[in-house]
N, CA and C atoms of all chains as a GROMACS GRO file, in nm:
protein
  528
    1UNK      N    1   0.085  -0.119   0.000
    1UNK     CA    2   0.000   0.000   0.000
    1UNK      C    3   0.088   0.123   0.000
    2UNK      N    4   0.046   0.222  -0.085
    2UNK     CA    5   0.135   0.307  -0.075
    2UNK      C    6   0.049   0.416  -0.106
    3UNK      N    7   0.139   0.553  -0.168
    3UNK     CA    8   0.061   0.662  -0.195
    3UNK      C    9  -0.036   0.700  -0.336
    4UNK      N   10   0.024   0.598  -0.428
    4UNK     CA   11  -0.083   0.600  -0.532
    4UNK      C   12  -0.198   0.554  -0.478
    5UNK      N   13  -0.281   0.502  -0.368
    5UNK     CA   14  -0.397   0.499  -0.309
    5UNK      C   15  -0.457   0.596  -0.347
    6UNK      N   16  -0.395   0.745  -0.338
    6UNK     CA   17  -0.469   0.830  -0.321
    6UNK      C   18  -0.528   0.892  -0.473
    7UNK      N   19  -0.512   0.851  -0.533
    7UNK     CA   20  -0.548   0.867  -0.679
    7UNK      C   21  -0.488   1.055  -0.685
    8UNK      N   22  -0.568   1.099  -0.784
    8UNK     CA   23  -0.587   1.255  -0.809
    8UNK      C   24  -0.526   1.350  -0.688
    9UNK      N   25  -0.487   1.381  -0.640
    9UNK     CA   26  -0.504   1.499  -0.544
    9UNK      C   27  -0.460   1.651  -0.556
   10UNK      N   28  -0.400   1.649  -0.670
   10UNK     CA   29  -0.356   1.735  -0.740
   10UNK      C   30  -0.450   1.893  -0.705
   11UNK      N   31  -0.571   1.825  -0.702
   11UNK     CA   32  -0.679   1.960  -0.700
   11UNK      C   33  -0.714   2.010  -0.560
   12UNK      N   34  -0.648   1.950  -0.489
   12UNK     CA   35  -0.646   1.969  -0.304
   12UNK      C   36  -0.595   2.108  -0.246
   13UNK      N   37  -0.592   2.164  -0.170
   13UNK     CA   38  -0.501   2.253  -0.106
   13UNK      C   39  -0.449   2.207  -0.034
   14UNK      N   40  -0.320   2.244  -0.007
   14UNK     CA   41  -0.207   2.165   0.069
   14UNK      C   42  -0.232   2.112   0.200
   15UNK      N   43  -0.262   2.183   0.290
   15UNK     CA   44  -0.310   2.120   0.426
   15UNK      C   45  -0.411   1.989   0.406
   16UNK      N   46  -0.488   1.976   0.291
   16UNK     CA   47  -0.546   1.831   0.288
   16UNK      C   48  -0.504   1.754   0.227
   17UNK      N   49  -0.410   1.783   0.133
   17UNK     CA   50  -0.285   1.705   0.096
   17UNK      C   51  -0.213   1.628   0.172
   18UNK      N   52  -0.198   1.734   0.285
   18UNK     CA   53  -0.085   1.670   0.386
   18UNK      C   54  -0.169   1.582   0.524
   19UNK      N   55  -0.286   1.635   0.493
   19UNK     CA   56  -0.387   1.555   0.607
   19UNK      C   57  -0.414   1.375   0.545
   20UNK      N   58  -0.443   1.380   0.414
   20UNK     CA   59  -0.465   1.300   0.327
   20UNK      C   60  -0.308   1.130   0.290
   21UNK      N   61  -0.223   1.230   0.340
   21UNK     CA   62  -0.060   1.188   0.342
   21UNK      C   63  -0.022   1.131   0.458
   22UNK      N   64  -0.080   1.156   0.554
   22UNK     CA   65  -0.077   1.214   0.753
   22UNK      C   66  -0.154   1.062   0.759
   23UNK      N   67  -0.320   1.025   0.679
   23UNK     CA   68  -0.351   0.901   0.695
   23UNK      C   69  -0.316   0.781   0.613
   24UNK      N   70  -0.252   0.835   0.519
   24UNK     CA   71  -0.194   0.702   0.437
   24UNK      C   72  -0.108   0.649   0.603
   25UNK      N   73  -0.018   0.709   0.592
   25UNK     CA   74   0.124   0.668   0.659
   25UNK      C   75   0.101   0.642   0.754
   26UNK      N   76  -0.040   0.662   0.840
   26UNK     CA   77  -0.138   0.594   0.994
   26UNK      C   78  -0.132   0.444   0.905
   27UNK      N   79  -0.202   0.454   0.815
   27UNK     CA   80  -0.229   0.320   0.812
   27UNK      C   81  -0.169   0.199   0.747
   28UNK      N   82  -0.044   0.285   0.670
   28UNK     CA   83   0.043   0.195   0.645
   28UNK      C   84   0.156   0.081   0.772
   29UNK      N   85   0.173   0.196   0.884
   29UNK     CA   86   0.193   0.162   1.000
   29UNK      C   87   0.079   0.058   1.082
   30UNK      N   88  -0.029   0.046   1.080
   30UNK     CA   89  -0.104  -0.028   1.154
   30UNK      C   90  -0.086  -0.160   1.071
   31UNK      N   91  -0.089  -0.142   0.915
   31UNK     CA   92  -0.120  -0.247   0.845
   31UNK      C   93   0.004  -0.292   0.872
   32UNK      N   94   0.134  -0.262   0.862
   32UNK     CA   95   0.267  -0.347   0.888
   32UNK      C   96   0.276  -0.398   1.053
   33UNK      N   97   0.219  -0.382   1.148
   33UNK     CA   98   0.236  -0.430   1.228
   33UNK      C   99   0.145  -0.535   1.272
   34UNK      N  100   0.029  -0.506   1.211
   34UNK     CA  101  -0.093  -0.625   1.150
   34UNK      C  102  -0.015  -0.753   1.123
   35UNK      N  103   0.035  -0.742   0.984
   35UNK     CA  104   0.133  -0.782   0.868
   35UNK      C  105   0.218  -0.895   0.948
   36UNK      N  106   0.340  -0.839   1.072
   36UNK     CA  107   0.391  -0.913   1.127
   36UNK      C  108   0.322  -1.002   1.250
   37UNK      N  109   0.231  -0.933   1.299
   37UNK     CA  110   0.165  -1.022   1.396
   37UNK      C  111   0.110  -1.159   1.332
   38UNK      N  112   0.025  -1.129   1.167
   38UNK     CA  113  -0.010  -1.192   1.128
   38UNK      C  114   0.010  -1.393   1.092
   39UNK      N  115   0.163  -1.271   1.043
   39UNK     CA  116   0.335  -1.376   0.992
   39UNK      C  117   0.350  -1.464   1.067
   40UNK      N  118   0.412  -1.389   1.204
   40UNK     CA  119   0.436  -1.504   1.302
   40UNK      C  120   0.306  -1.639   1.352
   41UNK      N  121   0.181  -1.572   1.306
   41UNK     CA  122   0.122  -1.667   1.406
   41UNK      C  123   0.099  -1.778   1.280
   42UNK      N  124   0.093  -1.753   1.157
   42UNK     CA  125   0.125  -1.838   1.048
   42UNK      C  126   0.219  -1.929   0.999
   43UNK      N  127   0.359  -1.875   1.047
   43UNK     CA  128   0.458  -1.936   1.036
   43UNK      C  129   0.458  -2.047   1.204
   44UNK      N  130   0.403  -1.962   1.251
   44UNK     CA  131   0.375  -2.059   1.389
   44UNK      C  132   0.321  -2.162   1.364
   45UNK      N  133   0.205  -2.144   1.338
   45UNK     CA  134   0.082  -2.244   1.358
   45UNK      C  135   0.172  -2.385   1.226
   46UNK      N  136   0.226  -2.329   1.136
   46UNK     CA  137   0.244  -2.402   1.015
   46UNK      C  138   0.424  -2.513   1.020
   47UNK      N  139   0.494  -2.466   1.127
   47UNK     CA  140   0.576  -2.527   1.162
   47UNK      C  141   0.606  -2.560   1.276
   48UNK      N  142   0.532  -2.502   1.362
   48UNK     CA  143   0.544  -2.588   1.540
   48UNK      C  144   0.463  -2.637   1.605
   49UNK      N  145   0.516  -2.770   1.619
   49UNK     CA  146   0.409  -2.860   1.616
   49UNK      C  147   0.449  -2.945   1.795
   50UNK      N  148   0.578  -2.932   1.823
   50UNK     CA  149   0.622  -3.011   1.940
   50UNK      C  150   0.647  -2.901   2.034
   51UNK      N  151   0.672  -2.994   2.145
   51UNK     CA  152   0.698  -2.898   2.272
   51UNK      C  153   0.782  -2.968   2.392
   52UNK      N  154   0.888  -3.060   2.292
   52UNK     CA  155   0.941  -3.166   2.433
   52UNK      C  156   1.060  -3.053   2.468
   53UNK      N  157   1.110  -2.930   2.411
   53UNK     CA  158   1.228  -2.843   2.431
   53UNK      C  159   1.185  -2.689   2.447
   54UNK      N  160   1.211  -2.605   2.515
   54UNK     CA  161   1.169  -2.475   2.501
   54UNK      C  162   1.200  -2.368   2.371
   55UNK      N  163   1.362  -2.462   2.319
   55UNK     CA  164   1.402  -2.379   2.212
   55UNK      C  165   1.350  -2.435   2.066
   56UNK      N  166   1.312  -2.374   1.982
   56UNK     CA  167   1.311  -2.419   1.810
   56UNK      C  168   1.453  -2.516   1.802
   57UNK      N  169   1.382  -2.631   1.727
   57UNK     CA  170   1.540  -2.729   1.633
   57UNK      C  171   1.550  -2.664   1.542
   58UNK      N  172   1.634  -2.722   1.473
   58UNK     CA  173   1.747  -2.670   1.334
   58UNK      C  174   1.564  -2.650   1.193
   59UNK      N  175   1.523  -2.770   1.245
   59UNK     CA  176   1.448  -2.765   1.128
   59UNK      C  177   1.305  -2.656   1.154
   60UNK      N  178   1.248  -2.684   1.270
   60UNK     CA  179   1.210  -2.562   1.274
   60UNK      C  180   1.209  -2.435   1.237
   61UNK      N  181   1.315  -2.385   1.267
   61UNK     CA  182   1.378  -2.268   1.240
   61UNK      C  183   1.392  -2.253   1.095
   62UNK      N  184   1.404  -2.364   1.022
   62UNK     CA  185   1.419  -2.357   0.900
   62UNK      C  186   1.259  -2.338   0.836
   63UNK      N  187   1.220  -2.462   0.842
   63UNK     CA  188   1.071  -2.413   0.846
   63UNK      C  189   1.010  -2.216   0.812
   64UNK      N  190   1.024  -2.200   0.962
   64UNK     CA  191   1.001  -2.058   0.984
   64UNK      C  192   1.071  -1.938   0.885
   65UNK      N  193   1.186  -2.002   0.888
   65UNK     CA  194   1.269  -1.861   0.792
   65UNK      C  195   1.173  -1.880   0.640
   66UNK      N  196   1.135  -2.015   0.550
   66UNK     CA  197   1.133  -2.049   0.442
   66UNK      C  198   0.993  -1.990   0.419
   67UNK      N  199   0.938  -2.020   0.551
   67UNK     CA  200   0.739  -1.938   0.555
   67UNK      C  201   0.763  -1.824   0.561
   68UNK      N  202   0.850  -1.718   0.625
   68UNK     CA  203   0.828  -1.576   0.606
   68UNK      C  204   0.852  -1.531   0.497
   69UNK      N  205   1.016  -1.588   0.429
   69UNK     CA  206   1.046  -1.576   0.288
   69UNK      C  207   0.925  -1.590   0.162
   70UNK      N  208   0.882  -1.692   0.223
   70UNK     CA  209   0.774  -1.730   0.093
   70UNK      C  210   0.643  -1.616   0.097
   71UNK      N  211   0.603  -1.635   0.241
   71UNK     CA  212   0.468  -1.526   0.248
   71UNK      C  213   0.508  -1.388   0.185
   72UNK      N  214   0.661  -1.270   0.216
   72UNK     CA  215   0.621  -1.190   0.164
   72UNK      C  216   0.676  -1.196   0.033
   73UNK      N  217   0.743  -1.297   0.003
   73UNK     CA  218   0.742  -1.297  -0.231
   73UNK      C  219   0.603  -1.311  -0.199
   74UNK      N  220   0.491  -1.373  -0.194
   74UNK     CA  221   0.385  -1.412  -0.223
   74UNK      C  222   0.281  -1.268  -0.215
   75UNK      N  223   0.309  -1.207  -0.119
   75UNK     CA  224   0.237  -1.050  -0.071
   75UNK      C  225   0.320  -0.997  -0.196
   76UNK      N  226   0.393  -1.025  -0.216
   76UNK     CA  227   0.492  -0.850  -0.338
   76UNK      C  228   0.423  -0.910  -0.439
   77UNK      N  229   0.421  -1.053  -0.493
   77UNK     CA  230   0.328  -1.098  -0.622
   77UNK      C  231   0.157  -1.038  -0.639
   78UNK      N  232   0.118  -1.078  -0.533
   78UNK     CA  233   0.016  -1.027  -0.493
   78UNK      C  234  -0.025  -0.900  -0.548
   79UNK      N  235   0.055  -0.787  -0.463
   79UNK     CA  236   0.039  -0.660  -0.475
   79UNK      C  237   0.043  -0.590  -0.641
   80UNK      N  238   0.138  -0.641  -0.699
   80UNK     CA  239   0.157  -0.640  -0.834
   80UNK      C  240   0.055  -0.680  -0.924
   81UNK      N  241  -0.012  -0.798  -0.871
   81UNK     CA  242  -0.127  -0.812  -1.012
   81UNK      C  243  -0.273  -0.743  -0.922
   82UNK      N  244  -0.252  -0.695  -0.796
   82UNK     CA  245  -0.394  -0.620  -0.746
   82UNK      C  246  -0.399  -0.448  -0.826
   83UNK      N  247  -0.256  -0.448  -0.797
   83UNK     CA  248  -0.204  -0.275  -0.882
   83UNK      C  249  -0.233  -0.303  -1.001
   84UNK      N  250  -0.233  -0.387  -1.106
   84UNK     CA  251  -0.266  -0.420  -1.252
   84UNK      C  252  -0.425  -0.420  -1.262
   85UNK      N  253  -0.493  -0.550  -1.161
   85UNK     CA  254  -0.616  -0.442  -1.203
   85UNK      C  255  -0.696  -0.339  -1.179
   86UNK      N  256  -0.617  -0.295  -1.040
   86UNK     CA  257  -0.680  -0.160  -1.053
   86UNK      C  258  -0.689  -0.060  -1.174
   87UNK      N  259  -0.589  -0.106  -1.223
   87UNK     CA  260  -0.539   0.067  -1.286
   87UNK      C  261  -0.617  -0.050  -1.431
   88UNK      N  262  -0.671  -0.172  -1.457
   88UNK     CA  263  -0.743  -0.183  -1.539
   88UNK      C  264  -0.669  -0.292  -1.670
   89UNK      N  265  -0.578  -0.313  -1.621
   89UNK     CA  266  -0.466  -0.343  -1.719
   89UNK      C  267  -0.520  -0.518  -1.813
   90UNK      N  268  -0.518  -0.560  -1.881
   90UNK     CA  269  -0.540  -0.653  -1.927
   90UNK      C  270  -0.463  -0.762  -1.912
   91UNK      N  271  -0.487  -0.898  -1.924
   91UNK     CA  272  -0.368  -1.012  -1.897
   91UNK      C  273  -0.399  -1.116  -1.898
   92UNK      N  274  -0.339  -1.236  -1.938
   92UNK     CA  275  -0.334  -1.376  -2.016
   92UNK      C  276  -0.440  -1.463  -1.927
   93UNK      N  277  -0.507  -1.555  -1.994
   93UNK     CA  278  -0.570  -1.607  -1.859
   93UNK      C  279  -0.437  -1.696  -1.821
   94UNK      N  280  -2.216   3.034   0.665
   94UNK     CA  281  -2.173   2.953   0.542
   94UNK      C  282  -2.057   3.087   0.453
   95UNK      N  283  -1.984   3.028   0.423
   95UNK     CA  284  -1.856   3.104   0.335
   95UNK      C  285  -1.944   3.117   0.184
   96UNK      N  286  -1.926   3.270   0.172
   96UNK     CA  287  -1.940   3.340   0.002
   96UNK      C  288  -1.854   3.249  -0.078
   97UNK      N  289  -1.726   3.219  -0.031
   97UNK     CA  290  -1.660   3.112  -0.148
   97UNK      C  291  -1.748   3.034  -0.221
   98UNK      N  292  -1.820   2.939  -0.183
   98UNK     CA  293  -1.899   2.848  -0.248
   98UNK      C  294  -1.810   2.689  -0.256
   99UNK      N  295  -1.703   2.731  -0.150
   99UNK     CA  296  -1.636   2.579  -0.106
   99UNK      C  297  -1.706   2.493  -0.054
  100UNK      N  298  -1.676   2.385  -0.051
  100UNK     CA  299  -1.713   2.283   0.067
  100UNK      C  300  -1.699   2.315   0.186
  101UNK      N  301  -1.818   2.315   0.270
  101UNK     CA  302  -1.759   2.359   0.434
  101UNK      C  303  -1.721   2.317   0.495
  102UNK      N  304  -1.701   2.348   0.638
  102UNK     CA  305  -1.611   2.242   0.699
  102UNK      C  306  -1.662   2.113   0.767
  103UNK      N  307  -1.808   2.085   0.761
  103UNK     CA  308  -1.855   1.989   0.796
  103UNK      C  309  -1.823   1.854   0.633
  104UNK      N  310  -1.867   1.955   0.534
  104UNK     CA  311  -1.855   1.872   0.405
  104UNK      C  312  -1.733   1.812   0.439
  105UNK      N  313  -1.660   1.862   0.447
  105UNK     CA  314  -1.504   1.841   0.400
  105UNK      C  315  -1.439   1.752   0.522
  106UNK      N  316  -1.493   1.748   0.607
  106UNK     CA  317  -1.461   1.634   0.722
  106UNK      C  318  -1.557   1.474   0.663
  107UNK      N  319  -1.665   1.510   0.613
  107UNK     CA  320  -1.745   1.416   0.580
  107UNK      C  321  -1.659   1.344   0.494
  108UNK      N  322  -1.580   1.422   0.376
  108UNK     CA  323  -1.514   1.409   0.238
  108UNK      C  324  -1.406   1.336   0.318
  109UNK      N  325  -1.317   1.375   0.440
  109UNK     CA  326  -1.211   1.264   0.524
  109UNK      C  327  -1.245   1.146   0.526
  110UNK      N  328  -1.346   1.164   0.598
  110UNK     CA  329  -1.396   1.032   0.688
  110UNK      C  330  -1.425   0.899   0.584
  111UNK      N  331  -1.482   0.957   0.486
  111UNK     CA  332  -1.556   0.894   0.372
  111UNK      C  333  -1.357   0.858   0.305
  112UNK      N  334  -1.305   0.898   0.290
  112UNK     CA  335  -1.173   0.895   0.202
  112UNK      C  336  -1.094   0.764   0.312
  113UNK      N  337  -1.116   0.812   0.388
  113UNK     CA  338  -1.014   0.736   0.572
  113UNK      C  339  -1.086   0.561   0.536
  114UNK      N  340  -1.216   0.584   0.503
  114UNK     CA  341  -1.250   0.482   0.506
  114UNK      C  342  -1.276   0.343   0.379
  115UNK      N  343  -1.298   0.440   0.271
  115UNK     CA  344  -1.253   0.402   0.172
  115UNK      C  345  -1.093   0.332   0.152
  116UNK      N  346  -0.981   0.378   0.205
  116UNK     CA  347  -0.873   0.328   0.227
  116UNK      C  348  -0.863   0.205   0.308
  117UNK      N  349  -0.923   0.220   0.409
  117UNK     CA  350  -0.949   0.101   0.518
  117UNK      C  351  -0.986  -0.008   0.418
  118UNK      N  352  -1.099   0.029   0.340
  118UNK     CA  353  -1.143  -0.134   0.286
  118UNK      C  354  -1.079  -0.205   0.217
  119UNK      N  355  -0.986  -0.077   0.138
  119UNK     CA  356  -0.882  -0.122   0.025
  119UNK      C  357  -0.758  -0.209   0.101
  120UNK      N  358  -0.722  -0.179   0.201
  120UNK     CA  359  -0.631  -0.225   0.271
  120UNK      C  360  -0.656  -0.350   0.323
  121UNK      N  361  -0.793  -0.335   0.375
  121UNK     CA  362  -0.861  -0.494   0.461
  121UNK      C  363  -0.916  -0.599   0.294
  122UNK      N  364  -0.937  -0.546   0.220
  122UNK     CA  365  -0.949  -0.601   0.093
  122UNK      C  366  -0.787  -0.652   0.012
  123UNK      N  367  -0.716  -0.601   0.037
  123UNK     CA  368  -0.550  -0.618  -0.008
  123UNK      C  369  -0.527  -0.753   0.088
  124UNK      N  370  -0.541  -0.748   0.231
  124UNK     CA  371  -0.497  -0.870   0.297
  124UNK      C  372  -0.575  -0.948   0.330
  125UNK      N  373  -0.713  -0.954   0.328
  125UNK     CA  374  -0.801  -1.061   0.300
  125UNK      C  375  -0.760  -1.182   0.201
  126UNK      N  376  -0.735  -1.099   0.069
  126UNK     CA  377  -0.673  -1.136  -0.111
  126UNK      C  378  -0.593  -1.206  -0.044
  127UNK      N  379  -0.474  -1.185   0.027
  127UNK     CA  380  -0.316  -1.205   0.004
  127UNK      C  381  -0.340  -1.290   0.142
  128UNK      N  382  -0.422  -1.339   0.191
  128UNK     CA  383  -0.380  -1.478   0.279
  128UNK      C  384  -0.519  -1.529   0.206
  129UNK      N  385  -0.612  -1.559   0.181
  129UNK     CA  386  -0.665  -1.628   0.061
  129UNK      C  387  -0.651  -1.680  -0.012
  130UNK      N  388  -0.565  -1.641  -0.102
  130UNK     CA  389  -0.454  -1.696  -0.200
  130UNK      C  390  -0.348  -1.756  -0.162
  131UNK      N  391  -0.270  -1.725   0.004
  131UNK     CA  392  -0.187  -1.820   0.025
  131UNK      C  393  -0.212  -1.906   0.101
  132UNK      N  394  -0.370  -1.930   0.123
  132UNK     CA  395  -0.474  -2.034   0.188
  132UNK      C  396  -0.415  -2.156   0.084
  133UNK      N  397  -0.482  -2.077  -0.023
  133UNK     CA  398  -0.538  -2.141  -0.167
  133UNK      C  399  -0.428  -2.232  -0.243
  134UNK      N  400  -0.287  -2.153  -0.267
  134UNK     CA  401  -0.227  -2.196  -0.377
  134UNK      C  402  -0.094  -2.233  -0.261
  135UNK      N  403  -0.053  -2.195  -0.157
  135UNK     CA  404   0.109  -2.278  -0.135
  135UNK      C  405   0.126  -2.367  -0.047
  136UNK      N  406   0.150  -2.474  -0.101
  136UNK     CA  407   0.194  -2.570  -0.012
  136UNK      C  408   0.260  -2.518   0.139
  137UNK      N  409   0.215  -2.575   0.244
  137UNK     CA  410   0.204  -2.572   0.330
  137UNK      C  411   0.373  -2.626   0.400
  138UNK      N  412   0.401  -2.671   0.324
  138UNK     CA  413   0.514  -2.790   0.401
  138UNK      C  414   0.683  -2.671   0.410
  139UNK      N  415   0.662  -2.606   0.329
  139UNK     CA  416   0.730  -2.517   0.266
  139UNK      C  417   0.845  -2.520   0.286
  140UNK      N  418   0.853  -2.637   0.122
  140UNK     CA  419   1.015  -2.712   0.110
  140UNK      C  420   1.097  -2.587   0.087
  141UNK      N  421   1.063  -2.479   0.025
  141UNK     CA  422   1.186  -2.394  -0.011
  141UNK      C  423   1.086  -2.251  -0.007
  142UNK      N  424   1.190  -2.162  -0.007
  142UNK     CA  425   1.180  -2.042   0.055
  142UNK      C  426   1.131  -1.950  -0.093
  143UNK      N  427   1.171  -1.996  -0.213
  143UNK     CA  428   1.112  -1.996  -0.352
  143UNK      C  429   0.977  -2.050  -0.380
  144UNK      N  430   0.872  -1.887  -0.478
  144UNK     CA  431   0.724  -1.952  -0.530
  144UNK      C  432   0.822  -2.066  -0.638
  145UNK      N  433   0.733  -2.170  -0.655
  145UNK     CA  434   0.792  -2.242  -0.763
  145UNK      C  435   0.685  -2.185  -0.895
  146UNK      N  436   0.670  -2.248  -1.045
  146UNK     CA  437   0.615  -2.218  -1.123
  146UNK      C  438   0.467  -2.220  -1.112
  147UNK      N  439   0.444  -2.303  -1.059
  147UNK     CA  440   0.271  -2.344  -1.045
  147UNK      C  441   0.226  -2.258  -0.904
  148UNK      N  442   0.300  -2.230  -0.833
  148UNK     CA  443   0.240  -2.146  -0.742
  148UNK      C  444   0.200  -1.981  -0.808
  149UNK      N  445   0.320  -1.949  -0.870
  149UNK     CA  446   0.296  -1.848  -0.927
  149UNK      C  447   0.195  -1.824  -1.035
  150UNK      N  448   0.176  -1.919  -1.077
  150UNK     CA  449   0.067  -1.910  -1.204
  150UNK      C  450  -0.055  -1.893  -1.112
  151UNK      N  451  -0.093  -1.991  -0.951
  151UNK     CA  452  -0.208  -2.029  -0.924
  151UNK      C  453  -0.231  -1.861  -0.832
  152UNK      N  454  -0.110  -1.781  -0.826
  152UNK     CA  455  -0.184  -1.702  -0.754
  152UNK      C  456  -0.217  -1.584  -0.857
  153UNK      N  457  -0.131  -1.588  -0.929
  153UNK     CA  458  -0.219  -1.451  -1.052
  153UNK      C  459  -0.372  -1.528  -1.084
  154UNK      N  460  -0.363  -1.643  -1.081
  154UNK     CA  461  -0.524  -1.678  -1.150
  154UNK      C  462  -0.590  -1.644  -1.001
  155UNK      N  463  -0.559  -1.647  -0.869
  155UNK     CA  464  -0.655  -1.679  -0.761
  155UNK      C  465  -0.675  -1.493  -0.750
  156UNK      N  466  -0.558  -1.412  -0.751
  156UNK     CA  467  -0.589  -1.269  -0.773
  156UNK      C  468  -0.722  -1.204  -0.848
  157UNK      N  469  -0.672  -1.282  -0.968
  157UNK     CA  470  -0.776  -1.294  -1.078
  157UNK      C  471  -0.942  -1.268  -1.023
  158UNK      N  472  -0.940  -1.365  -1.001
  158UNK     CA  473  -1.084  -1.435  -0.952
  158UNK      C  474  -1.113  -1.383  -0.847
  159UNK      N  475  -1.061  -1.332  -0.716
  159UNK     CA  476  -1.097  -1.299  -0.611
  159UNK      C  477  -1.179  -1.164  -0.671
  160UNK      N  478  -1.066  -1.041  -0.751
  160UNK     CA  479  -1.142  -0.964  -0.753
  160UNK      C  480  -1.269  -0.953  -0.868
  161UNK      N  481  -1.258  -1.081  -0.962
  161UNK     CA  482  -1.376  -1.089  -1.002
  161UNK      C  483  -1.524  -1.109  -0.902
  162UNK      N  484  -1.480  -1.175  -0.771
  162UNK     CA  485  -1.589  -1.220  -0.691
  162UNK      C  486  -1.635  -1.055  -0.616
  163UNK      N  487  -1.526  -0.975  -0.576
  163UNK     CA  488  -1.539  -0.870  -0.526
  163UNK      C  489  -1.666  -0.807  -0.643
  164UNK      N  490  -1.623  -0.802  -0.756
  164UNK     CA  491  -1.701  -0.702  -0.862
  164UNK      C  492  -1.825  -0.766  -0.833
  165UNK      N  493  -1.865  -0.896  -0.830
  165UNK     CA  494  -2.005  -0.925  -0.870
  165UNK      C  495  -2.056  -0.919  -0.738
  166UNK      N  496  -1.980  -0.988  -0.650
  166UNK     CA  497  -2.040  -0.932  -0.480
  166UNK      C  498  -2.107  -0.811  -0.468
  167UNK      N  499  -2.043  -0.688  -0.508
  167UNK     CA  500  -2.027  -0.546  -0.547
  167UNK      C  501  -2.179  -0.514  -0.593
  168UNK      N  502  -2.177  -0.570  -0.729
  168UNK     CA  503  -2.289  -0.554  -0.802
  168UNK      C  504  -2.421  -0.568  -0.729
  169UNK      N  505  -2.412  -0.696  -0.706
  169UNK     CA  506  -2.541  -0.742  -0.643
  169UNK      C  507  -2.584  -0.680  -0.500
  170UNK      N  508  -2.491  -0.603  -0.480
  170UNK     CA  509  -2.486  -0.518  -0.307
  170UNK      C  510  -2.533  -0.372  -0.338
  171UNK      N  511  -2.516  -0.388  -0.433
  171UNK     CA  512  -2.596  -0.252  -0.535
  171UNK      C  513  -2.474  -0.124  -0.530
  172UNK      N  514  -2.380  -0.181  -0.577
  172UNK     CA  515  -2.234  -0.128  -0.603
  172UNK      C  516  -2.182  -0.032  -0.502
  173UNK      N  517  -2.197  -0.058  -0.403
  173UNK     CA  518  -2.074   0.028  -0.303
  173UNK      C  519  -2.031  -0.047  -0.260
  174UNK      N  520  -1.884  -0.032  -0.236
  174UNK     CA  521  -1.793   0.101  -0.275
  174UNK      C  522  -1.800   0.059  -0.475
  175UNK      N  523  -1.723   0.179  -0.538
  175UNK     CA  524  -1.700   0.141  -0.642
  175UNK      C  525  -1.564   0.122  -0.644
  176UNK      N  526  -1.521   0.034  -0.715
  176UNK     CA  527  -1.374  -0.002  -0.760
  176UNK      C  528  -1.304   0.084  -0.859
   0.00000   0.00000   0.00000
């Protein structure tokens, strides 16, 4: 999410420009901390499964690194064909 | 009321609120999509830290389709918000 959200604003006066700018960046912040709460409890739920040790094993951990890696390529893919059709763009089935 | 013939300042808070929230949906609509799709299309076991080919194909098609479901959802809700 970013500031092309805001489509047009060109025709604004500055103070609602900057009010308009003031809530992107609120909620880009809520949504990234969303984002990671989200992560972890995904990468959680999807690789820990035991509890005979307090610490993560080797594979665990591996696990975990390979789910966060994957989730956000998967969010940046994402974002890319949601930005395509917004803006209307055409594409292969 | 202002001779300008601006929006006043009640309009123009309305025009926020309405904008604040419009963003909200787009945002709760962006990550709805994007764990939906990685409901939908990735293996779970997650041999490697790489989409492989078929993941990537299955999530432009699941993109696809989601916001086709949004449009007709849309429609039949008697189109608000508009896209």
């Amino acid at each position: 999410m970013d500031k092309s959200m805001l489509g047009d604003l060109d025709g604004l006066p500055e103070e609602d420009k900057m009010r308009m700018a003031a809530m992107v960046d609120q909620l880009q912040i809520r949504d990234s901390l969303r984002m990671y709460n989200s992560l972890v409890e995904r990468c959680f739920k999807d690789c820990v499964d035991t509890f005979r040790r307090k610490t993560l094993d080797k594979q665990e951990e591996s696990c975990v690194r390979r789910c966060a890696e994957k989730f956000l390529k998967h969010s940046m893919r994402v974002g890319m064909r949601f930005a395509e059709l917004n803006q209307g763009v055409a594409t292969p089935d | 009321m202002a001779a300008k013939g601006g929006p006043s300042n009640l309009e123009k808070e309305q025009m926020f609120g309405m904008a604040e929230k419009e963003m909200e949906y787009r945002v709760d609509l962006f990550n709805r999509l994007t764990h939906a799709c990685f409901d939908k299309c990735i293996d779970k076991r997650y041999k490697e830290a790489e989409l492989n080919m078929g993941e990537n194909s299955c999530i432009d098609r699941c993109v696809s389709k989601y916001w086709q479901v949004t449009n007709l959802v849309g429609q039949m809700l008697g189109n608000r918000p508009q896209m």
